[in-house]
C-alpha positions in Angstrom: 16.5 35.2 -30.4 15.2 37.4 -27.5 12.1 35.6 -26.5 11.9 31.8 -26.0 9.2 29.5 -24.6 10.2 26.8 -22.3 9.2 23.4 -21.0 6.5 24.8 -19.0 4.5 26.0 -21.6 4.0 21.8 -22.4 1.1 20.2 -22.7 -0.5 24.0 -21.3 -0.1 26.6 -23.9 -2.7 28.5 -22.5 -2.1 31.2 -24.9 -2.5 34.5 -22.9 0.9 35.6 -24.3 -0.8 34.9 -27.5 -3.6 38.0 -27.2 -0.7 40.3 -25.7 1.9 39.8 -28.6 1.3 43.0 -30.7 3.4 41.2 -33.6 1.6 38.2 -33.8 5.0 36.1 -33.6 3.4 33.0 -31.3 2.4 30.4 -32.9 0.9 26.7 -31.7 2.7 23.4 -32.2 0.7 20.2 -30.7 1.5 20.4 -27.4 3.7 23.7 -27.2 3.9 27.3 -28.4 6.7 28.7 -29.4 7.9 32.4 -31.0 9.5 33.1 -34.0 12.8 34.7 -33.7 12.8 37.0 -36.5 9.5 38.3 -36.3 9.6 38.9 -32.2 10.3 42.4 -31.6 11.6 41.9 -27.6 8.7 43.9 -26.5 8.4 41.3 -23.7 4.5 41.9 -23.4 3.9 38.1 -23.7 6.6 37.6 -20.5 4.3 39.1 -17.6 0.8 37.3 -18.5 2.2 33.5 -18.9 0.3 31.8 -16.3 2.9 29.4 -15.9 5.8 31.8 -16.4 7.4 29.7 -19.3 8.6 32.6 -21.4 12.0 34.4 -20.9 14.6 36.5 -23.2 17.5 33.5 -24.4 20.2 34.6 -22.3 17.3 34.4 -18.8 16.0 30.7 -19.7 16.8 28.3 -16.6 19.5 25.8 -17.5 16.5 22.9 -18.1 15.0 25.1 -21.0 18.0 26.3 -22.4 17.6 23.2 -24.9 14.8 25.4 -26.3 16.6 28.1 -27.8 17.8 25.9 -30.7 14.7 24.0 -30.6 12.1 27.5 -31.5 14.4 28.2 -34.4 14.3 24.4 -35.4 10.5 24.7 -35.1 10.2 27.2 -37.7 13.5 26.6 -40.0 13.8 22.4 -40.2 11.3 20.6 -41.9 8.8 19.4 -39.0 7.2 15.9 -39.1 4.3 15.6 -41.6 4.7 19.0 -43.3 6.6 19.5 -46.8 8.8 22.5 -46.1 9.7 24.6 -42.9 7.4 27.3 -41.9 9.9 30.0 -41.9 8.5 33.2 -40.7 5.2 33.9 -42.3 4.4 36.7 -41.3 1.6 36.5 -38.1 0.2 33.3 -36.9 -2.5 34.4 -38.1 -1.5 33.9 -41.4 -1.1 30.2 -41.1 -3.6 28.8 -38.1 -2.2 26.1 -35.4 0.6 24.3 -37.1 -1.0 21.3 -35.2 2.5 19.7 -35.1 5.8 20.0 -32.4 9.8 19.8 -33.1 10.9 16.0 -32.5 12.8 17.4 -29.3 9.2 18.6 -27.8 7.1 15.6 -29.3 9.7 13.3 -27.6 9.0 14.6 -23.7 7.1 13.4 -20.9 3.7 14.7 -20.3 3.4 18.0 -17.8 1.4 17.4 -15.4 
C-alpha cells in the first residue's frame, strides 16, 4: 500500500487530496478518508495539499498511524458495518459516492479536535 491516511485526517477530511488524486482512489468514510491500495498509483499528488498533513507512503506513517495501514485495506476488503459486502476496489470514488460509513477501528476513536 504506498499511500495511507492517518489519524489526522479524523473528523477533518477536508478533501483537497481528493481534487488532486488523478486516479480517483480516495474515497469518504463518516468521519475519515481513506485510499484504496490497489487503485493508488504512488503519484503522491494528494501528499503536499493535505491541510493537516495526514497522508504519508506506509513505510513514512508516524508510529500512532501506523494502525492505519491494515485499517485502509480493512476499509475496502472486510465487510463494514451496515453494508452487505466489502467495497473492494471499484474503480474511482466516483463510481460509488461517500460510503457514509468508517472501519470499527476509526468509528471507535475519540473526536479530533
Amino acid at each position: 500500500m504506498p499511500y495511507v491516511i492517518g489519524g489526522a485526517c479524523l473528523d477533518v477530511m477536508d478533501k483537497a487530496c481528493t481534487e488532486e488524486c488523478p486516479v480517483d482512489c480516495i474515497y469518504v468514510g463518516e468521519r475519515k478518508l481513506y485510499i484504496q491500495p490497489r487503485e493508488c498509483i504512488d503519484c503522491g499528488a494528494c501528499e503536499p495539499v493535505c491541510p493537516v498533513e495526514a497522508i504519508a507512503q506506509d513505510r513514512m506513517l508516524e508510529p500512532e498511524d501506523e494502525p492505519h495501514i491494515d485499517d485502509s485495506s480493512a476499509f475496502f476488503y472486510e465487510t463494514l458495518p451496515g453494508k452487505d459486502a466489502p467495497i473492494g476496489s471499484p474503480g474511482g470514488s466516483h463510481n460509488v459516492g461517500d460510503i457514509g460509513v468508517d472501519t470499527p477501528l476509526v468509528a471507535g476513536l475519540p473526536a479530533n479536535g
